[in-house]
C-alpha positions in Angstrom: 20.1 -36.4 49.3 23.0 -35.2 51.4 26.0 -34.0 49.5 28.1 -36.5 51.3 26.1 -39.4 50.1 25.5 -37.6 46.9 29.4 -37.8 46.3 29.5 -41.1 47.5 27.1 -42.4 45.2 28.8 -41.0 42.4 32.4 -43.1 43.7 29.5 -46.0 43.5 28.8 -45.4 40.0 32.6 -45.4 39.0 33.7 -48.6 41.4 30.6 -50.5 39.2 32.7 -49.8 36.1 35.6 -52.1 37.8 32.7 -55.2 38.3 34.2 -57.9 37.2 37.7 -57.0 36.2 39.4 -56.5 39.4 40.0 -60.2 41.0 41.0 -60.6 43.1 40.9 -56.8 44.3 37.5 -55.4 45.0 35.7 -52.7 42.8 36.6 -49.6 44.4 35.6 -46.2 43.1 37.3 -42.7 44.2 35.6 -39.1 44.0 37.8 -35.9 45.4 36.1 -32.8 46.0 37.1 -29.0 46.7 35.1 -26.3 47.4 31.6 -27.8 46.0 33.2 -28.8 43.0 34.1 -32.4 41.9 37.9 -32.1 40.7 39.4 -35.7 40.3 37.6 -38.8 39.5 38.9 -42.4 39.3 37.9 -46.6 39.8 39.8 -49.4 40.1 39.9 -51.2 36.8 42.0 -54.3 37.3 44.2 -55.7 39.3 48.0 -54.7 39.4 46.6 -51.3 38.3 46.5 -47.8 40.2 43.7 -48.4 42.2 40.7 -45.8 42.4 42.3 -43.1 44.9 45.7 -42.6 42.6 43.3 -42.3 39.7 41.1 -39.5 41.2 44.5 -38.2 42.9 46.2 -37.9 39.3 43.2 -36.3 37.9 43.0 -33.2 40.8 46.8 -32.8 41.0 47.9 -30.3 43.5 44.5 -29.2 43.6 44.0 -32.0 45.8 45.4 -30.4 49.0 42.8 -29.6 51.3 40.6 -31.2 49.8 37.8 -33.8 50.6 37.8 -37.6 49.2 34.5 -40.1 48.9 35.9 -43.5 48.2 33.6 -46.7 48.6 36.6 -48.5 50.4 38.8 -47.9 52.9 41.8 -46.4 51.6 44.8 -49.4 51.6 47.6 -49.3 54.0 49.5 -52.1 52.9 51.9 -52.5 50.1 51.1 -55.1 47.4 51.0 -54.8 43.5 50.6 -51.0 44.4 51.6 -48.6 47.0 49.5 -48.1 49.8 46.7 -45.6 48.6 46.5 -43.8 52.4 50.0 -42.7 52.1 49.3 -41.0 48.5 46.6 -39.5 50.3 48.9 -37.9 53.0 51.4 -37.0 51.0 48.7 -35.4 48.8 47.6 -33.1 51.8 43.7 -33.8 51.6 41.6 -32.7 54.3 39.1 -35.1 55.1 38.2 -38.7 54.0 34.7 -40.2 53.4 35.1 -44.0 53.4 31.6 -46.5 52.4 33.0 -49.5 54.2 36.1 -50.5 56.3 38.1 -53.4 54.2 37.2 -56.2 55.5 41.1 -57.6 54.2 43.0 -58.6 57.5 46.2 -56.2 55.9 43.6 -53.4 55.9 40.9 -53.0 58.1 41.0 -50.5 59.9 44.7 -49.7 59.7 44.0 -47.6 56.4 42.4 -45.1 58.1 44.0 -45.0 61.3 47.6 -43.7 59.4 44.8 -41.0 57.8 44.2 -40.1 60.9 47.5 -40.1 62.4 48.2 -37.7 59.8 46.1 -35.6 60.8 43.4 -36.0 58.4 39.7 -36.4 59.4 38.0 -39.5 58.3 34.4 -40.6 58.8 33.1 -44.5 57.8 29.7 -45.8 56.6 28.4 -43.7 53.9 25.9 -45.5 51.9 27.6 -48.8 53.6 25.0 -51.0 52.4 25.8 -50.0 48.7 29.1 -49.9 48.8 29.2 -53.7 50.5 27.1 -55.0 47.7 29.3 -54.4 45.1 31.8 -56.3 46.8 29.6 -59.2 48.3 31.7 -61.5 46.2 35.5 -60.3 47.6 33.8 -59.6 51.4 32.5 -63.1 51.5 36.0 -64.6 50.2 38.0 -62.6 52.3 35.9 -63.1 55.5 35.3 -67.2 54.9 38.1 -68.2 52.0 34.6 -69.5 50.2 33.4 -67.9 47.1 30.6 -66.2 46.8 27.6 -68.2 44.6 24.9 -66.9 43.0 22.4 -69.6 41.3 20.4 -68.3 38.4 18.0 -69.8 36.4 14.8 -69.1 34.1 11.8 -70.7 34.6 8.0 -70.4 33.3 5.3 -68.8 35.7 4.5 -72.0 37.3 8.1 -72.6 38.3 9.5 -75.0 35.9 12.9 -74.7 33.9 12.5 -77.3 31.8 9.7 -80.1 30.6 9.3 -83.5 31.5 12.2 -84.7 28.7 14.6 -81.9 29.8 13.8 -79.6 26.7 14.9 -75.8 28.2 15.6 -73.5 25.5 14.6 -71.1 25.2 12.4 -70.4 28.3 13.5 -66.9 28.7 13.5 -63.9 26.1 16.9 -62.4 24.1 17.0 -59.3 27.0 17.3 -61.9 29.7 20.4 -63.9 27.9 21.8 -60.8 27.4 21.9 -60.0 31.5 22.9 -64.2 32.4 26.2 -63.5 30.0 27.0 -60.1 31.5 26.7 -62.5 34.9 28.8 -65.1 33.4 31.8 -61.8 32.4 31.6 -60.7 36.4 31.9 -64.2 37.7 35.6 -65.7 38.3 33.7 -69.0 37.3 30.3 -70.9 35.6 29.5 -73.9 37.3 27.1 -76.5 36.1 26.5 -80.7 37.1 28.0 -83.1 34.6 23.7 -83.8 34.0 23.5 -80.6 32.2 27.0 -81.1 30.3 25.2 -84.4 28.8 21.5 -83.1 28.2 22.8 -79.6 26.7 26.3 -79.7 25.7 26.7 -76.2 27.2 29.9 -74.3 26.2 29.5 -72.1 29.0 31.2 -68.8 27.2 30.4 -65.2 27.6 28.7 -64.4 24.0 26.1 -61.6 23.4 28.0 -59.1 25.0 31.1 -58.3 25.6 33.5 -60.0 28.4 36.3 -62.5 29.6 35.0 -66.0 29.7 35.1 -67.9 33.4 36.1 -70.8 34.6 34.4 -73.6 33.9 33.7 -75.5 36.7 31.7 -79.1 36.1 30.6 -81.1 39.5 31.1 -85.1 38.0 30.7 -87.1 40.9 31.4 -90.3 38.7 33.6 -88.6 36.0 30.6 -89.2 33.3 31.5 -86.1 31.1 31.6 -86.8 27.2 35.1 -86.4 26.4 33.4 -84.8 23.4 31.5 -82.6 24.9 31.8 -79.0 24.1 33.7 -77.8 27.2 36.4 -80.2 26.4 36.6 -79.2 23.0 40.6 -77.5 22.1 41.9 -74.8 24.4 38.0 -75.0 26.1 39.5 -78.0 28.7 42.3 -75.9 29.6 39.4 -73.1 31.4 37.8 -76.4 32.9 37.6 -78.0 36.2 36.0 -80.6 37.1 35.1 -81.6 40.6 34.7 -85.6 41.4 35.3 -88.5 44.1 36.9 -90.8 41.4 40.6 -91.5 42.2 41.1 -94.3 39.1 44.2 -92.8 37.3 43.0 -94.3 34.0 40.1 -92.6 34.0 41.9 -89.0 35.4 44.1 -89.5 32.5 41.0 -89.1 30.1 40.8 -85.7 31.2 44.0 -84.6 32.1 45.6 -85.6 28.7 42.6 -82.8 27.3 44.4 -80.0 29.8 41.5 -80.4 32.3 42.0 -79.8 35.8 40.7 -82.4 38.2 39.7 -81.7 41.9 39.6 -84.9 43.4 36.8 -84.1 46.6 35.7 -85.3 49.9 32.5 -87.8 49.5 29.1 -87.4 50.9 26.1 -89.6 50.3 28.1 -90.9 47.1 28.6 -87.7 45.6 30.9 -84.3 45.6 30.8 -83.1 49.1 30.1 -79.5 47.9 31.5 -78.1 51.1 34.7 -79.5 50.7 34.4 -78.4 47.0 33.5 -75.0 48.3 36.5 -74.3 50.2 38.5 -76.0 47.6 37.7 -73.3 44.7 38.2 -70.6 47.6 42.2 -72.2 48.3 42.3 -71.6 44.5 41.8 -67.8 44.2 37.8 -68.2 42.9 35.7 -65.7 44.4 32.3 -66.1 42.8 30.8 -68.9 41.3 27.6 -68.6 39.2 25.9 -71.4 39.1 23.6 -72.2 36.3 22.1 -75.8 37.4 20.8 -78.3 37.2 18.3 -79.0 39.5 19.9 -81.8 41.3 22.9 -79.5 42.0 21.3 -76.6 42.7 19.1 -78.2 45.6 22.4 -79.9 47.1 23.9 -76.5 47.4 20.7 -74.6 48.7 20.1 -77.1 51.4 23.6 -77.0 52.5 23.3 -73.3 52.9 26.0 -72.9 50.1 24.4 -70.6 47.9 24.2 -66.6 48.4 22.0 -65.2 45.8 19.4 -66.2 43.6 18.5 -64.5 40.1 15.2 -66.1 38.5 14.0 -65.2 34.9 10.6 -66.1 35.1 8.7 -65.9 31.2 5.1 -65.9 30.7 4.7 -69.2 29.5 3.5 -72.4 31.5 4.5 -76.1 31.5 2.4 -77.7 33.9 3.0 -80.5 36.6 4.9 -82.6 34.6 7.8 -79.8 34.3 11.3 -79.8 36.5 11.4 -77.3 39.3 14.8 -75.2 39.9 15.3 -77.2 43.2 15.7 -81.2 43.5 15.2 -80.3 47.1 13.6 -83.5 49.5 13.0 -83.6 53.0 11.1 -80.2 53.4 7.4 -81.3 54.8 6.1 -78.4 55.8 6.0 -74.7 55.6 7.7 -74.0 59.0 11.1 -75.7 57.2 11.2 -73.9 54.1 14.3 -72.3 52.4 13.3 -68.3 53.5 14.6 -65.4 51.2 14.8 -61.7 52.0 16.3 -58.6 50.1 13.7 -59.1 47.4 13.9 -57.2 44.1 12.1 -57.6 40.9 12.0 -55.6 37.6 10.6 -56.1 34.0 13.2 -57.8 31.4 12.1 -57.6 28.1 9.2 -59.9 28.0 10.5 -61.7 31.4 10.1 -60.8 35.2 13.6 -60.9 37.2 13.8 -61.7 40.6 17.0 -61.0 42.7 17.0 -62.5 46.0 19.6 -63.4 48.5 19.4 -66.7 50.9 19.5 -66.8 54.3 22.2 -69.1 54.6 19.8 -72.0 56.0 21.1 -75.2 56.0 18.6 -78.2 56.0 19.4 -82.1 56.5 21.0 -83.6 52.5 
């Protein structure tokens, strides 16, 4: 490995610490060097923080003239909760700039490292690009549509199935897997499930086994059929829930509202949530990633309408057989040449479970 990407791998490896605590900034991780010799380190660790540059910056002090910086973003140019990060670069004297990506943000893009170079200072873009835009799929995605960016997971036996014929689902996949789904659940802005899983589980829908901020709750209820009792509702639980519906009765809002829920009244399609309108809905509301945990009615909506980015399967070694429920209510798909594809395919060994990452391709088929 060059040194270049060598340095820029370690700002990768600092930005990841920010995953997840940043919203609605992205990760960003900061490495300045002089003379072979790393001398300030820093990441961006939540928003209305110093972001990763002043960190690293702080760290060398004056050392820092003449020297180079690997940052995984393009420096900022514009002047929000923070001072612009291109301008503490300047005044910090560095020599050259190594940025991953150009920010993709409208008040960036392009403009931080043009006043780099006006200064004077050499800059170069695209180290390890690839990595550094997939720890910010979720903020390039909102930024670039105003949609959050989903990622469906679920765990399933060999054959496919994620639950049996009477909806019994726990526990399909080992302790090492849960432990991974509620790290998920701590880097998403939100949890979403349909209002068939709220009554069959009675999910609360928290980050537990490890440590983390819970989500937003985010329930799709086309007809407003959520247990008042159910376990998201429960105390201070209703005021982290939303839930998405086509019923307009006040009576029945009030139900909800009076519990400190928050109601998104959405556009109708086939007599249900149009989930595009619900899409762009969460995006006008700040939410940048939604992980969506089910069910299988919901899930299928969203893949065939191309909503969903990513897809993390647990798969256990166990099997249920033809009578089981597959991840995707999907209908219309009659042959091979019309099938949902995949690419970007990773798998590795979880506890006693396989994992499968993949992303979508965006493919939207008739609902």
């Amino acid at each position: 490995m060059n040194p270049d990407a060598a340095y820029m791998k370690r700002a990768l490896t600092l930005a990841k610490k920010g995953v997840g605590k940043t919203h609605p900034n992205p990760a960003v991780g900061c490495v300045i060097v002089k003379n072979g010799a790393v001398i300030g380190e820093g990441w961006h660790r939540k928003a209305g923080a110093p972001h990763a540059e002043v960190h690293a910056l702080n760290m060398a002090g004056t050392a820092a003239a003449g020297a180079d910086v690997y940052v995984t973003l393009e420096p900022c140019s514009h002047t929000g909760k923070t001072p612009p990060c291109a301008a503490a670069l300047i005044r910090a004297g560095v020599k050259r700039v190594f940025a991953g990506m150009h920010d993709p943000n409208p008040q960036v893009n392009g403009k931080g490292l043009r006043a780099l170079q006006q200064a004077g200072i050499e800059t170069f873009c695209g180290v390890l690009e690839a990595e550094c835009r997939a720890i910010n799929r979720p903020f390039v995605k909102f930024i670039t549509t105003g949609q959050p960016y989903v990622t469906y997971k679920c765990a399933m036996t060999l054959d496919g199935k994620i639950a049996s014929v009477t909806g019994d689902s726990c526990w399909i996949s080992c302790e090492e897997s849960r432990r991974i789904v509620h790290r998920m659940r701590a880097a998403n802005n939100a949890i979403m499930v349909g209002v068939d899983t709220v009554i069959a589980d009675n999910p609360m829908l928290t980050v537990r086994h490890v440590k983390g901020q819970d989500p937003l709750r985010i329930i799709v209820d086309s007809r407003l059929r959520t247990p008042i009792d159910a376990a998201v509702l429960a105390g201070d639980m209703a005021h982290g829930t939303i839930m998405a519906t086509t019923v307009t009765s006040r009576d029945i809002h009030a139900r909800y509202i009076n519990k400190g829920v928050r109601l998104l009244v959405c556009k109708q399609k086939n007599n249900r949530v149009d989930l595009i309108d619900l899409w762009n809905r969460l995006g006008a509301s700040g939410i940048h990633s939604v992980l969506l945990e089910g069910g299988s009615h919901l899930a299928g909506y969203a893949l065939q309408s191309g909503l969903i980015d990513e897809c993390v399967f647990f798969y256990a070694p166990k099997v249920l057989g033809c009578d089981g429920m597959s991840p995707f209510a999907i209908t219309g798909v009659h042959d091979i040449a019309h099938v949902v594809p995949f690419s970007n395919l990773a798998v590795r060994r979880v506890g006693t479970d396989i994992m499968v990452t993949a992303r979508t391709e965006q493919t939207c088929l008739p609902v």
